[in-house]
N, C-alpha and C positions, 0 to 999 in steps of 0.2 A: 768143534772138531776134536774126539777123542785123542788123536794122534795128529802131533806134527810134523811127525817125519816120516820119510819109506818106512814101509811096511817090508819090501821083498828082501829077501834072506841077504845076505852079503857073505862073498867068499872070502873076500881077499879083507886084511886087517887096515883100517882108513887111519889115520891120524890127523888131526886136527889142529892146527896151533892157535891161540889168541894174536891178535894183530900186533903189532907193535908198538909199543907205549901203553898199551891197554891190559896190562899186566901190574896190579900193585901189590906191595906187599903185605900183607894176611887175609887180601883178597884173590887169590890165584882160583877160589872156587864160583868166581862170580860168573853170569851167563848174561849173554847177548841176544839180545830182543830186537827184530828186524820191524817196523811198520811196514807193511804192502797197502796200496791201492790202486785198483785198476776200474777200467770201465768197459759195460759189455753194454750191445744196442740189442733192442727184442723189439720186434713187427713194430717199429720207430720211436720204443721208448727207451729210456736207458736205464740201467742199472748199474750199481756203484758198489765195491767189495772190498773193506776196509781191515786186512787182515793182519793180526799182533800174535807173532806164534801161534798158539790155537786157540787163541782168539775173534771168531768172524764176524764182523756187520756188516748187515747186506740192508742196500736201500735202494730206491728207484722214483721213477715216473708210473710204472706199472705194475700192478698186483700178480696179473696173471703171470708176466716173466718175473716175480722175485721167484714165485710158488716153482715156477718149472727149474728156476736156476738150484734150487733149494733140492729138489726130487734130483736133476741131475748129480748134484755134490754125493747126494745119501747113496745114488749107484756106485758109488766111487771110492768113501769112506765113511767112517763111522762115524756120527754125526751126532749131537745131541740138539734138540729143539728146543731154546730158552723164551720163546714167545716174542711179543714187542720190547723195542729195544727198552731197558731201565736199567742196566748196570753194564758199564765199558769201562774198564783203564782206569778205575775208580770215581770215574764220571757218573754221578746217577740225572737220570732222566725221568720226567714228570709231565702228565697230559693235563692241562689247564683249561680253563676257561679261557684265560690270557694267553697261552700260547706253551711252547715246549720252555719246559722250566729244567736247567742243567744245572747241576750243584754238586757239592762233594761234603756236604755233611756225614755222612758217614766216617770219611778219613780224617775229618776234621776232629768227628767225636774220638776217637782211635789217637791223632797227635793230642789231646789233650790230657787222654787218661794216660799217653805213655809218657811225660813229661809232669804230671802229675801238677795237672792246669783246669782240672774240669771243675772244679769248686770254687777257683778265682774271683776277685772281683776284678767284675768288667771295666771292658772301657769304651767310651764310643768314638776313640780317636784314637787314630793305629800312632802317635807321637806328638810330640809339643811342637806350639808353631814354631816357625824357620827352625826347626831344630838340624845342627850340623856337628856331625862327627869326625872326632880325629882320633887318633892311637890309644888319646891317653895312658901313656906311659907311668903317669903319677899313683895310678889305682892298681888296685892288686888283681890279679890274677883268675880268670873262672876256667873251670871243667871245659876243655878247648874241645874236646870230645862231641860232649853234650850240647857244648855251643855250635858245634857243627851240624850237629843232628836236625837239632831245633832249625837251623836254617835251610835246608833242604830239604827237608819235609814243604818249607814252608815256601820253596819254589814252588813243587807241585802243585801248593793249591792256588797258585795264580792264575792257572788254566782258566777257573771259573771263578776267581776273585782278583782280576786283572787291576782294583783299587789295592792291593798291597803292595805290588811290585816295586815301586816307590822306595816305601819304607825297608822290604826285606833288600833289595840291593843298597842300599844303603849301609844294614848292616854286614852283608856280606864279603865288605870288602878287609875283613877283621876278622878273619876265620882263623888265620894263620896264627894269630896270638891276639885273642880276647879279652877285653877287660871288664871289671863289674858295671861301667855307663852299658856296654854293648850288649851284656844278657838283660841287663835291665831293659833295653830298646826291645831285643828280642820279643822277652814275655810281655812286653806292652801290646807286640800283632799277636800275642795268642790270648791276648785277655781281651782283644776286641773283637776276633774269628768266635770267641766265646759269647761275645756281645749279639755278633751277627751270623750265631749261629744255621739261623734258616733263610739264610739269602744264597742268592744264584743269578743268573741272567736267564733273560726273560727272551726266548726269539719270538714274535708277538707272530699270531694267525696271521695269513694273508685268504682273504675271500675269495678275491678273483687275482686273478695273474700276477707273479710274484714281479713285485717293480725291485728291481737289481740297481736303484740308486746308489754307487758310491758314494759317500761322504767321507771325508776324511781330511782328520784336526791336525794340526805339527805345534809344537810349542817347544822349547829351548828355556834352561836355566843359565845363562851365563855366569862363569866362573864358580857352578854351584856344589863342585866339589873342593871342599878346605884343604885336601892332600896337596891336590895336584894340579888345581885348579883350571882343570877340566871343563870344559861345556857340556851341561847334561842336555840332551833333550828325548823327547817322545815322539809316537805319532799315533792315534787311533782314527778306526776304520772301523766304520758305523752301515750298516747294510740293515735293512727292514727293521732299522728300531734298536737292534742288538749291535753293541762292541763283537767286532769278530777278531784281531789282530793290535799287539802294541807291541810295542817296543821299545829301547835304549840305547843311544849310542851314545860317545864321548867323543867330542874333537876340543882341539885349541883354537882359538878365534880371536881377534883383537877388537871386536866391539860386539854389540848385540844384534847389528844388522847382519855383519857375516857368519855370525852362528844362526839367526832363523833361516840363513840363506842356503846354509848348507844342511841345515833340519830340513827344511822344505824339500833340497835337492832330494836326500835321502827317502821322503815318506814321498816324493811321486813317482820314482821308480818301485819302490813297493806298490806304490799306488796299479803300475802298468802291469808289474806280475803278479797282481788277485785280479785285474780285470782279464787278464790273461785265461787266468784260471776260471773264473766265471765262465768264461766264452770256452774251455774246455770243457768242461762240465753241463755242456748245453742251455744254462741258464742266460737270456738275455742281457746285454750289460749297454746302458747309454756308453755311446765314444767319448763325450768329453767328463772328467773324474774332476772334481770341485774341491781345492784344496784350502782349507779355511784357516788362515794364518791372521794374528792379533800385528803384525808390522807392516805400516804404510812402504818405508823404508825399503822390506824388501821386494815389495811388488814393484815397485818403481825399478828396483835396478836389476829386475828381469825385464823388462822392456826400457833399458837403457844398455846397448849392445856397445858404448865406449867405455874401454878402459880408463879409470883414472884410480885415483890414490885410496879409494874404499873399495875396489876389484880387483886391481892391476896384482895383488898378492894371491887373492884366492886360485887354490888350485882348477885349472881346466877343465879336471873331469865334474866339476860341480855347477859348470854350465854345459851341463846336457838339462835343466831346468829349462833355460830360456828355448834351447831346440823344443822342447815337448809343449811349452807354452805359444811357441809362434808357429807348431806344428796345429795346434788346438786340441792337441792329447789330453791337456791342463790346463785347469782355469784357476787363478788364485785368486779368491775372495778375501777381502779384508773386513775380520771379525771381530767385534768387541773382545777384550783382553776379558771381563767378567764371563760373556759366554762361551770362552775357550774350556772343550771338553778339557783338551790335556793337560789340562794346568793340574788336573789330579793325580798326574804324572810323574811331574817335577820338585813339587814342592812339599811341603806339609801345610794342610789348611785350617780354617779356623771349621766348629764342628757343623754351623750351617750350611757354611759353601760347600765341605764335603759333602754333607744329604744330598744336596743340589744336586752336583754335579754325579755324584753317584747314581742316582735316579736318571740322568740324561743318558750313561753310558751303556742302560738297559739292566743296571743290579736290584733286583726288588727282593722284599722280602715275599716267600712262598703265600704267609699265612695272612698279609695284607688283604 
């Protein structure tokens, strides 16, 4: 879409203000970027319109209604025709033998050469094992600026290298005042994004009818933050082969049973509003979501409804688990701790188990 906004003349003078708190200082020129999507049905297929400013992707069930939705837009506005999708949001996309290949090499090559990283030598481990960071107060000082930079960027490409997320929240909690351990961390995920420059997630072909299997991993670091000694955990959410969704949260917990317990709580209500979403989106979804957790412990005391001295503290709202499991919304399978996807989540691993587990969560290289 040429234009993102009215076209028709305007009489009267409009003013506009920025929201409140979204106002910083020597950023007062920055603009706000809305995502839309919505869904339209055509003679019983649907179609999907995923709009970022004038931005458009349009997808569906049906060829005929993308093409008329497409002819109706252009009576309407001024539209340019970019063919099939291969460049979004700085997401590119790739037709496969293996399937739709998503990546962000492009921006990857762009944060390298603007940090002045594209010559580096690599690494094929975004950090050393268990490695844990504190203030380090004792070291001198880096470019807090630059330190910033580098870390934000390097959110971005989480999108489609959900294996760093890890490491870059790790260092992100040092932004504020940086030391030379923390750029060092830094340029360690930019010398392995350099490593694994042509990788992306794979969403693999489906031949016949898309099986809408949830799966999905939870895993917990207990006390794996040195600050603050925080409970880290994850959860990933595995659909036809590909990672679609992860995440981090932090609580405090007094053993490792009541933090998987409230990992788990947390990734099956995510777990209810993607199958929600499936089931918006017309795509079929099994009722019961299979939640695959490495703790005997905690299956057991979701089918153990008495309080005693390892419950009786946990907050309430973190057994809405056992409702969703005695509803049969949830199933909690109990997983070998080695083949826990999110263990690539939490921790830093040695460089095998990383390939492994990268490889399961649907990250391949392009040119394999």
């Amino acid at each position: 879409m040429k234009s993102a906004f009215l076209n028709g003349p305007l009489e009267e003078v409009v003013f506009v203000n920025q929201p409140p708190g979204f106002i910083s200082k020597g950023n007062d020129d920055k603009k706000c970027s809305i995502m839309y999507m919505n869904s339209l049905y055509h003679n019983g297929g649907v179609l999907f319109i995923c709009l970022c400013v004038d931005d458009l992707l349009i997808t569906g069930s049906s060829s005929k209604g993308i093409k008329v939705l497409k002819s109706s837009l252009n009576d309407e506005f001024e539209m340019t025709e970019l063919g099939i999708l291969s460049f979004f949001l700085s997401l590119e996309f790739q037709y496969t033998e293996k399937g739709l290949f998503v990546h962000q090499r492009k921006y990857m090559l762009q944060i390298l050469i603007k940090f002045n990283m594209l010559n580096c030598n690599t690494s094929e481990t975004l950090a050393k094992m268990n490695l844990k960071m504190d203030h380090c107060e004792n070291e001198a000082t880096v470019d807090a600026t630059l330190f910033r930079q580098i870390v934000r960027s390097l959110w971005y490409i989480c999108h489609s290298r959900p294996k760093i997320s890890f490491s870059v929240g790790m260092i992100s909690k040092f932004m504020s005042n940086p030391r030379h351990s923390h750029m060092i961390a830094a340029k360690r995920i930019l010398r392995y994004l350099r490593e694994t420059l042509d990788f992306g997630i794979v969403f693999p072909h489906q031949d016949e009818k898309i099986s809408s299997h949830l799966v999905v991993f939870s895993d917990s670091h207990w006390c794996g933050d040195v600050l603050d000694r925080k409970n880290t955990m994850w959860y990933v959410f595995m659909i036809v082969g590909a990672s679609i969704s992860s995440k981090k949260k932090k609580v405090v917990a007094l053993s490792t049973c009541e933090v998987e317990y409230i990992a788990a709580c947390h990734t099956a209500c995510q777990a209810l509003w993607i199958s929600s979403l499936l089931l918006e989106l017309d795509i079929e979804s099994e009722d019961v979501i299979e939640l695959l957790i490495d703790s005997k412990s905690t299956i057991d005391l979701t089918k153990n409804h008495v309080s005693h001295g390892r419950s009786k503290h946990i907050k309430t709202k973190y057994h809405v688990l056992r409702h969703q499991v005695a509803e049969g919304r949830i199933k909690l399978v109990h997983y070998k701790i080695e083949a826990q996807l999110a263990n690539i989540m939490t921790k830093s691993l040695k460089m095998e188990r990383s390939r492994e587990l990268r490889k399961k969560i649907g990250i391949q290289n392009l040119k394999d």
